[in-house]
N, C-alpha and C positions, 0 to 999 in steps of 0.2 A: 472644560472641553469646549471645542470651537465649534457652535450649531452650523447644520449647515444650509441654504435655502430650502430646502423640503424638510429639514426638521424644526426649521420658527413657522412656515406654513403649517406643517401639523399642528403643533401646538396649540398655533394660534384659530384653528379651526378644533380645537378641544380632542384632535385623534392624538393614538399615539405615534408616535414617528418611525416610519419605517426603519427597518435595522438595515445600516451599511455592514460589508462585511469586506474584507482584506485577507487573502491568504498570502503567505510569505513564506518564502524559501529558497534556498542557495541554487535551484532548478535542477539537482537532481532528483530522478525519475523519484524514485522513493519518497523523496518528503516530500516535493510537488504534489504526487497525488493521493496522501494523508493527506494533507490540508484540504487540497479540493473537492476531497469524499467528504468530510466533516460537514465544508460549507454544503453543499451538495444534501446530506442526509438532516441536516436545517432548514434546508428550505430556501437557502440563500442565492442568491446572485453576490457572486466575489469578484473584485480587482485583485487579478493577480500578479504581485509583483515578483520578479527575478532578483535576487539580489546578489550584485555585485562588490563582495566585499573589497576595504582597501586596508593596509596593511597603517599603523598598528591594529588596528580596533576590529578586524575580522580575524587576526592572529586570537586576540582575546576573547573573544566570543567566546558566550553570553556575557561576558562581565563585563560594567561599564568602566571606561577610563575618560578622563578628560578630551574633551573633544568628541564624545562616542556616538553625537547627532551624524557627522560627516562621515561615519559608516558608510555610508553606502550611496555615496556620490548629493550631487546640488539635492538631485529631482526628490526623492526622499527627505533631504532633509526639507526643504520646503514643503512637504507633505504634511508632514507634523505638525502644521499649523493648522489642517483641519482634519483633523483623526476619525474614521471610522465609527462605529457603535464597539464594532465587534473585530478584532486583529487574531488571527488565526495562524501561528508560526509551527515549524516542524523543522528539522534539523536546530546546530549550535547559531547560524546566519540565523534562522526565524527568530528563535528565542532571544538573539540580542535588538533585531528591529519591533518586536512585541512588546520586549522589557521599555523601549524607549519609547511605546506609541500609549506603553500604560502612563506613564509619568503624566501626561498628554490627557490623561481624560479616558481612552480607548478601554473595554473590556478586553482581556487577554486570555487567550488560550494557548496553551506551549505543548505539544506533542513529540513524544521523547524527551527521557532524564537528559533535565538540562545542563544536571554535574556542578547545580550549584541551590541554592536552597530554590526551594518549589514554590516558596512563597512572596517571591519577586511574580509573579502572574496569580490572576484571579486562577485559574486554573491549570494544572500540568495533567494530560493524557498519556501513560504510562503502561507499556508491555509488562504484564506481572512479573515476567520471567528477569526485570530490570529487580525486581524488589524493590520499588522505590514506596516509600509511606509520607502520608500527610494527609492534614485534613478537606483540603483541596487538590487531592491526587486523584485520580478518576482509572483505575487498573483495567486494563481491556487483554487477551487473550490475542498472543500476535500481534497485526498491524490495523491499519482503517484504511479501506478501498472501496470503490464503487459496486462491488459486487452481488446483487443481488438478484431479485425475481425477473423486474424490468431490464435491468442493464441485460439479461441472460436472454429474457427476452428479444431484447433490441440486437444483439449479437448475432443470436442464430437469423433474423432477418439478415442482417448484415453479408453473411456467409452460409446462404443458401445451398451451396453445392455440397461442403459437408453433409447434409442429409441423405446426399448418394451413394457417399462411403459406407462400404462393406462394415457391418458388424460382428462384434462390439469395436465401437470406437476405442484407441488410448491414447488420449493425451500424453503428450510424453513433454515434462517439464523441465528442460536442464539448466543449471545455472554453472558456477566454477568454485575456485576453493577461494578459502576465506579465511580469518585470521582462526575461525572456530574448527574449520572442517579443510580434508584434504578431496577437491572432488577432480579428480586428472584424467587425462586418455585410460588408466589402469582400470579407474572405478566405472570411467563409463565401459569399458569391454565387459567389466562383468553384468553390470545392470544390462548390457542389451542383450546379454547369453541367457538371462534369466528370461528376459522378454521373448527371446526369439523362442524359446520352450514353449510358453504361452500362445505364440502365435504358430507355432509347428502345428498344436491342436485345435485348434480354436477358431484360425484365422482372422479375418477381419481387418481393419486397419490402424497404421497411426498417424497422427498429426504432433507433428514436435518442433519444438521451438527451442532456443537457446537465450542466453542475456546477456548481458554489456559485459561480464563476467565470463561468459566460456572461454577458452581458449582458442584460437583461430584451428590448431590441427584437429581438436575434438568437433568443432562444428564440420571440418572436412570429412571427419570418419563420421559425422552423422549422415552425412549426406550417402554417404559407399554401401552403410552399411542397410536403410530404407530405400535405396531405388531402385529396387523392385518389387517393394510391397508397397500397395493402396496405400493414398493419402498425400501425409503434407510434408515439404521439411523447411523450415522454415531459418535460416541462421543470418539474417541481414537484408538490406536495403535490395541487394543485388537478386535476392529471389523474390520479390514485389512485395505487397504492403502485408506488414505484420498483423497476420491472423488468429494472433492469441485470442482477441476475446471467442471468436467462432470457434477457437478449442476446447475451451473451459464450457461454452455454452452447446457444443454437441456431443462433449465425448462421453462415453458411458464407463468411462474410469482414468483417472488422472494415475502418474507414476509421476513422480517431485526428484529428483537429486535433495540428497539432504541439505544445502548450503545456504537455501534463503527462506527469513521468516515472511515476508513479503510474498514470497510465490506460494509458499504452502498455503498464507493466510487465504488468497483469494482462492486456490482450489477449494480449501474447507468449505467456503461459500456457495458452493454448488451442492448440487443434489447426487452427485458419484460421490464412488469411494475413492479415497486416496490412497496412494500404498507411496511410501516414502523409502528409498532407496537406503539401508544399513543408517539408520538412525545413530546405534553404536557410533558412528565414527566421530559425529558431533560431540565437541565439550563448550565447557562455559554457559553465558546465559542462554544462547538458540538450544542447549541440549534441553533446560527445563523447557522451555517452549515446548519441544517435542516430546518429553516425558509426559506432559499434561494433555497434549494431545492424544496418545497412543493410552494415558489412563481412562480416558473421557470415550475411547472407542470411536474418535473422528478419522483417527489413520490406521493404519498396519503397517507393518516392517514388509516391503517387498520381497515377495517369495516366486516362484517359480509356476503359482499356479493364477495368481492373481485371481483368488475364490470370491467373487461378490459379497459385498455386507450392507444392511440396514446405516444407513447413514443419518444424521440431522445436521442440516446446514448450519455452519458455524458465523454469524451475521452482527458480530463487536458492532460495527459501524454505526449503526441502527440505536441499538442499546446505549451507547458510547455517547450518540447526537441526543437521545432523550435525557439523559443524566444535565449533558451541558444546558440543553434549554431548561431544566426545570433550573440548577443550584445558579443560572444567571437570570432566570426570569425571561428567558426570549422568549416571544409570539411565536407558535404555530404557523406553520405558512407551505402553503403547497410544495411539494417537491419538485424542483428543477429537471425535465426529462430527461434519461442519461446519452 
């Protein structure tokens, strides 16, 4: 491994050398911000790189083929020459720039089944509901996000006026269908007919959001069908800046579409209940996700009355970053504010 000037000054002053760190990923939202929550829940300052794969060798990811440095342009590959402490990848793009930055010297961690053996990287961070086994596989519940006391904290500063909203809050999380789940204009008319029961008695408000995943006409029927009840709707660029964290951080009950393990993860993370929109309809691995959940008593099947329950915040992240620093030996080091 290539030292780098602050790691021969340490040395040479008898410290240990601060840990560099790299997070890596093909820049979608999803693995982007697993990797950054990891560094993050380390203690880390990360460079984080986008990567831009090039055809053969992003076609093949993670597997190496000849040539497989020039992956992902000059600047990368000349990076290689002085590797990190620590390379922190998430999607198939991270695991094959990890796998090349291990060769290199670098500690590696790969988040998500890389779908080829686990033990190409010091460590693989793994969804249970992947089933994946080794003796370097590290199984977490869901996803890894920033979500926590402080982020939740920093949030509701952030988004002040929420606290004006009529109670009880409901988050309302929608995503779209997926190769597991069907979630379309149909399923959302029902879910909001269940909600609007709720809010007939109850009233109060919601705040709801959509993802890169809704459907353009469902974010329109969001919008038809909330604008006249308190609160937020939030479906793009066009209605001003996205107020997800300030939903998760004031609402007093989250409601999820069944379609993403990502959204439900960071709702679990809060201190509401979640009620999760026909679970049923999910198959494959996201339905054990939610099976495990709904056994664990962290969610409910959304019903019609959305009865409050004792919750405990579901906090992988956390857990997930102490396992990596103990089985690689990283120092302790203040947590980066979120």
């Amino acid at each position: 491994m290539v030292a780098t000037v602050e790691q021969r000054r340490a040395g040479a002053a008898g410290l240990a050398p601060p840990v560099q760190c790299w997070t890596l990923s093909d820049g979608r939202a999803g693995n982007a911000r697993q990797a950054t929550a990891l560094a993050r829940a380390l203690g880390l300052a990360a460079r984080d790189w986008l990567l831009e794969p090039r055809p053969p060798w992003g076609w093949a990811a993670p597997r190496l083929l000849p040539g497989s440095e020039k992956a992902f342009g000059t600047g990368f590959a000349q990076a290689l020459a002085a590797p990190p402490t620590l390379a922190i990848g998430c999607g198939r793009q991270g695991a094959l720039a990890t796998r090349l930055l291990r060769t290199v010297g670098a500690r590696t961690v790969q988040i998500l089944d890389p779908r080829v053996d686990p033990a190409h990287w010091d460590l693989v961070v793994a969804p249970e509901h992947d089933a994946l086994r080794g003796a370097n596989v590290v199984g977490m519940l869901g996803s890894l996000h920033p979500v926590d006391d402080a982020w939740l904290t920093a949030s509701r500063t952030g988004f002040p006026a929420f606290a004006d909203l009529p109670r009880p809050r409901t988050a309302l999380l929608l995503g779209g269908s997926s190769r597991h789940t069907r979630f379309d204009r149909l399923a959302f008319d029902a879910l909001s007919s269940m909600l609007q029961t709720v809010l007939a008695q109850a009233g109060g408000s919601v705040l709801a959001t959509t993802s890169r995943r809704t459907p353009r006409d469902l974010g329109e029927a969001l919008h038809r069908r909330y604008a006249e009840t308190p609160g937020v709707v939030w479906t793009g660029p066009d209605d001003g800046p996205n107020p997800y964290p300030g939903l998760l951080a004031w609402a007093d009950r989250i409601v999820c579409s069944p379609d993403s393990v990502n959204m439900i993860s960071e709702a679990c993370a809060t201190r509401a209940p979640v009620f999760v929109f026909d679970p049923a309809r999910v198959g494959g691995r996201p339905r054990r996700f939610l099976d495990a959940l709904l056994a664990r008593g962290r969610v409910r099947a959304m019903d019609a009355t959305l009865a409050p329950f004792e919750v405990e915040p579901l906090r992988e992240t956390a857990r997930v970053a102490a396992e990596v620093r103990t089985r690689l030996g990283i120092p302790a080091s203040p947590t980066p504010s979120p």
